[in-house]
TORBARO-627223 format. One line per field, with one value per residue: x negated, y negated, z negated of N, C-alpha, C in turn. Coordinates in nm, 3 decimals, always signed. Layout:
N
n_u: [X / ...]
n_v: [Y / ...]
n_w: [Z / ...]
ca_u: [X / ...]
ca_v: [Y / ...]
ca_w: [Z / ...]
c_u: [X / ...]
c_v: [Y / ...]
c_w: [Z / ...]
//
This chain:
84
n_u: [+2.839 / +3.112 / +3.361 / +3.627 / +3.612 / +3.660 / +3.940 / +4.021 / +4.253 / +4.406 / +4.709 / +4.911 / +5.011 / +5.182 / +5.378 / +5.214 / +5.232 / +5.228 / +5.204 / +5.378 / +5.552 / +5.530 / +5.425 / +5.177 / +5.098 / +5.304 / +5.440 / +5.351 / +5.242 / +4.959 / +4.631 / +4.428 / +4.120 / +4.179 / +4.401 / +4.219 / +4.102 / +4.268 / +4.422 / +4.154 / +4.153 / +4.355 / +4.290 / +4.403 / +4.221 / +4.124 / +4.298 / +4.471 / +4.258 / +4.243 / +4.503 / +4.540 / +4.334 / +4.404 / +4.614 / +4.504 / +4.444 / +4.661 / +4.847 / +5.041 / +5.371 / +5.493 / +5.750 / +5.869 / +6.041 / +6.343 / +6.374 / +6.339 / +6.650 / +6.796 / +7.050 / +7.200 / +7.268 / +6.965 / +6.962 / +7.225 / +7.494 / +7.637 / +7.636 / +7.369 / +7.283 / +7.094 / +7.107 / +7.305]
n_v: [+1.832 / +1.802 / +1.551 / +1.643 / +1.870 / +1.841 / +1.783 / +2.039 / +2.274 / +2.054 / +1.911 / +1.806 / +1.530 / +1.438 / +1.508 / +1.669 / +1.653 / +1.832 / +1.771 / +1.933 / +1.902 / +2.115 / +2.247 / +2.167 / +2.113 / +2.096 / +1.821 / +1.825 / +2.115 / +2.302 / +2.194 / +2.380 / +2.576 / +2.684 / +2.465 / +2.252 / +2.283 / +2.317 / +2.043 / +1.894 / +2.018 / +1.923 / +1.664 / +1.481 / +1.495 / +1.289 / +1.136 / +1.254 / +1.321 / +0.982 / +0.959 / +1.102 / +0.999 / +0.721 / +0.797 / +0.938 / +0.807 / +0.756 / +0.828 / +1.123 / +1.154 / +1.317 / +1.455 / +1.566 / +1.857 / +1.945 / +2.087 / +2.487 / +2.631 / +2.970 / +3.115 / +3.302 / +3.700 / +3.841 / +4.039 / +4.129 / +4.411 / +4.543 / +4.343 / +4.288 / +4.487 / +4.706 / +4.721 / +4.964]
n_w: [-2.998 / -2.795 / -2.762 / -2.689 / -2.770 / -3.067 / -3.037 / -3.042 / -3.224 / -3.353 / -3.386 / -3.097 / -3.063 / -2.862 / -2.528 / -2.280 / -1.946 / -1.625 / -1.267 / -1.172 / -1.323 / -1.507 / -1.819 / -2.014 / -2.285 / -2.565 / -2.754 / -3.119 / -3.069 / -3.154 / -3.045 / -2.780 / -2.706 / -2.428 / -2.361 / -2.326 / -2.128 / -1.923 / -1.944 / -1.857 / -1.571 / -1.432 / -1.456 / -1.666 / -1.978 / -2.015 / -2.113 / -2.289 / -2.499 / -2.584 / -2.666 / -2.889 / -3.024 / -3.068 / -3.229 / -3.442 / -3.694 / -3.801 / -4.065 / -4.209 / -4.258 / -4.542 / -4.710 / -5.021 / -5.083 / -5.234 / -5.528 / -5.510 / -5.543 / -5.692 / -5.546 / -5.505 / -5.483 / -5.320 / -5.175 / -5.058 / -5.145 / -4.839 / -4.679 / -4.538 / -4.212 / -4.230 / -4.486 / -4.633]
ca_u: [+2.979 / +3.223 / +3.472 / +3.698 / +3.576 / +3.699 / +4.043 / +4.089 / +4.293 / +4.489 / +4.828 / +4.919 / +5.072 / +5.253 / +5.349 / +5.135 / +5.296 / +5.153 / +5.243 / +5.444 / +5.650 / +5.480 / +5.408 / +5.049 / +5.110 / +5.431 / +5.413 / +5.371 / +5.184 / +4.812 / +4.571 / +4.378 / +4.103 / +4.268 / +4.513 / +4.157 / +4.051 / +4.412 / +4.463 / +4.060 / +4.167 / +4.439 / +4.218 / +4.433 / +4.173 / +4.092 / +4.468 / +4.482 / +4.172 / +4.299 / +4.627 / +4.476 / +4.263 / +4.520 / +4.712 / +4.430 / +4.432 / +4.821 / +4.911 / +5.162 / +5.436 / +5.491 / +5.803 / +5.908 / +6.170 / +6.425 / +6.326 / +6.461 / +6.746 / +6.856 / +7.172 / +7.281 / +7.179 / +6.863 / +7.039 / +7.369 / +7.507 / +7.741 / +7.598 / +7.279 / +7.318 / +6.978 / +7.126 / +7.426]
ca_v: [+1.870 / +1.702 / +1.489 / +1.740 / +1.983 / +1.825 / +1.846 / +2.186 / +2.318 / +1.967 / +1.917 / +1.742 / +1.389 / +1.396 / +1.634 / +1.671 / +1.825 / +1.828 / +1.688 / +1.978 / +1.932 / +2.199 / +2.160 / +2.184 / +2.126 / +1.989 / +1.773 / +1.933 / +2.210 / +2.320 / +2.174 / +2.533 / +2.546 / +2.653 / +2.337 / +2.131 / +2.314 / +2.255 / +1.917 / +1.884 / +2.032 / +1.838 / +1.507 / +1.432 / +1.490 / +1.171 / +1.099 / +1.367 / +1.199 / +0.902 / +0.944 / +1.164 / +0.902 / +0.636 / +0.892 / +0.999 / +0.706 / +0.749 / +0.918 / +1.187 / +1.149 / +1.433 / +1.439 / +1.683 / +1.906 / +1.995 / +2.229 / +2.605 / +2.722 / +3.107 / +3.063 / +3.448 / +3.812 / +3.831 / +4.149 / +4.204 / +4.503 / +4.538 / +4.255 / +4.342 / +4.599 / +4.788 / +4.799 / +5.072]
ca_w: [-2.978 / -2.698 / -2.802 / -2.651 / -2.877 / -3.177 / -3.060 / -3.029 / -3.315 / -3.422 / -3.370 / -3.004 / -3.068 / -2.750 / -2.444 / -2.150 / -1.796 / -1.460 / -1.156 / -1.097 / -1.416 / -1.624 / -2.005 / -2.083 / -2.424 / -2.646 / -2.893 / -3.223 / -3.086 / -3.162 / -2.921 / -2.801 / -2.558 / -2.307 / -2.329 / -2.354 / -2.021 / -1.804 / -1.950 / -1.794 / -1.459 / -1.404 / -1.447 / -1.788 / -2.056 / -2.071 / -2.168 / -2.429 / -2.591 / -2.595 / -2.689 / -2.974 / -3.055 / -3.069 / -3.346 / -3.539 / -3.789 / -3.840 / -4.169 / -4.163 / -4.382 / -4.619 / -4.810 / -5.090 / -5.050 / -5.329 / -5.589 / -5.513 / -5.674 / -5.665 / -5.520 / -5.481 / -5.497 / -5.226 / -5.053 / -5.146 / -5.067 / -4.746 / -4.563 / -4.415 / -4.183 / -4.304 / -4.642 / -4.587]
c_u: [+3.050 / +3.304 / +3.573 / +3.701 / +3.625 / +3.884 / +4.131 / +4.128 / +4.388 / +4.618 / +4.847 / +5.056 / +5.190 / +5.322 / +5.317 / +5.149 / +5.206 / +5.207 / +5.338 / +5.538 / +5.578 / +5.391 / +5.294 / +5.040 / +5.227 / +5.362 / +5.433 / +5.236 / +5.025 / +4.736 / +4.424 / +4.236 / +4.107 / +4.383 / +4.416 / +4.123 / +4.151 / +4.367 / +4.277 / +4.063 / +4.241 / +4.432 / +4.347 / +4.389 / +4.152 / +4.192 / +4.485 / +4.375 / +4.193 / +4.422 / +4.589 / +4.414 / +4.304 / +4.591 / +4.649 / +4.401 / +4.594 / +4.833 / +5.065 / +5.237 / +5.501 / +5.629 / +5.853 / +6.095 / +6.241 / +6.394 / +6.414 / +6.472 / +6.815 / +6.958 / +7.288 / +7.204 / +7.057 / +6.899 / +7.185 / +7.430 / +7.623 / +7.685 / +7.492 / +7.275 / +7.175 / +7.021 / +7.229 / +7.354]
c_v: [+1.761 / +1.616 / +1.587 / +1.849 / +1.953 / +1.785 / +1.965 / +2.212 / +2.179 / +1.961 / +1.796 / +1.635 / +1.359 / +1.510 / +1.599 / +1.769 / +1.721 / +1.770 / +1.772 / +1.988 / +2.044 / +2.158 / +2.262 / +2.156 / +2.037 / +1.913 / +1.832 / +2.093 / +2.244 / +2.289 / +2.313 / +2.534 / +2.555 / +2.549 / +2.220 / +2.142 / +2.294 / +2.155 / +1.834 / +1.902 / +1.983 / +1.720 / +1.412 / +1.480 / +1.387 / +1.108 / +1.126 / +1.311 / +1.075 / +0.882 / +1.022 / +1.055 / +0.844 / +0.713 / +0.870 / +0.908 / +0.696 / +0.855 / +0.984 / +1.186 / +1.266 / +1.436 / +1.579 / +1.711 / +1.929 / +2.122 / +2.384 / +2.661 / +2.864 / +3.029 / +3.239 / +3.583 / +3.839 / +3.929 / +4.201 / +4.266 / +4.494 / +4.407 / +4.218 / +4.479 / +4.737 / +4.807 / +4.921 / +5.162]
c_w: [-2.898 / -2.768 / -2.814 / -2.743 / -2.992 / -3.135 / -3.080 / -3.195 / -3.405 / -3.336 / -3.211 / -3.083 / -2.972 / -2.652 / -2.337 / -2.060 / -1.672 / -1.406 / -1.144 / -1.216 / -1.545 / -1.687 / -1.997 / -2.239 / -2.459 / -2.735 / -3.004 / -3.183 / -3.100 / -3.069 / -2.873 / -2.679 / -2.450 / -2.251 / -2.301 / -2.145 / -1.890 / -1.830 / -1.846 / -1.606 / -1.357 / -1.389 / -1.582 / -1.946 / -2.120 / -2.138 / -2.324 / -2.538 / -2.645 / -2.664 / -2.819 / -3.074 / -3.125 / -3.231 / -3.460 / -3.676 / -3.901 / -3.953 / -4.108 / -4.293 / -4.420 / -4.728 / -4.880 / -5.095 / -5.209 / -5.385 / -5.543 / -5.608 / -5.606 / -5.663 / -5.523 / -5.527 / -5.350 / -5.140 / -5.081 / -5.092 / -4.949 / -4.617 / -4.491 / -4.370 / -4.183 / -4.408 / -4.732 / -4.626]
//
């Protein structure tokens, strides 16, 4: 298996655009292989690896949200307009 290959499907660290301005991938978004195969054609794979790389040691910090509390009725009548 490539290197390359083991990014597909983790989260991009960064965002990667072209020369001509266009976003080959945001940050945040799934790395797919079609983002492995641009970021390849473009001669910035090696980037994306790298910069991947660089990440991949970094814990993500996880914090807990506030328990939920019912706050209301879940459809109450008159104010979604499906519920008339």
């Amino acid at each position: 298996m490539a290197y390359s290959d083991q990014l597909v499907g983790l989260p991009s660290k960064f965002t990667i655009v072209d020369t001509e301005g266009n976003i080959v991938v945001k940050s945040g978004e799934i790395i797919t292989v079609p983002v492995v195969e641009r970021a390849a054609a473009i001669g910035k794979l090696n980037q994306l690896m790298a910069m991947q790389a660089e990440y991949a040691d970094e814990d993500e910090i996880i914090l807990a949200g506030p328990k939920y509390i019912e706050i209301g009725e879940e459809d109450p009548s008159g104010i979604h307009p499906e519920s008339k």
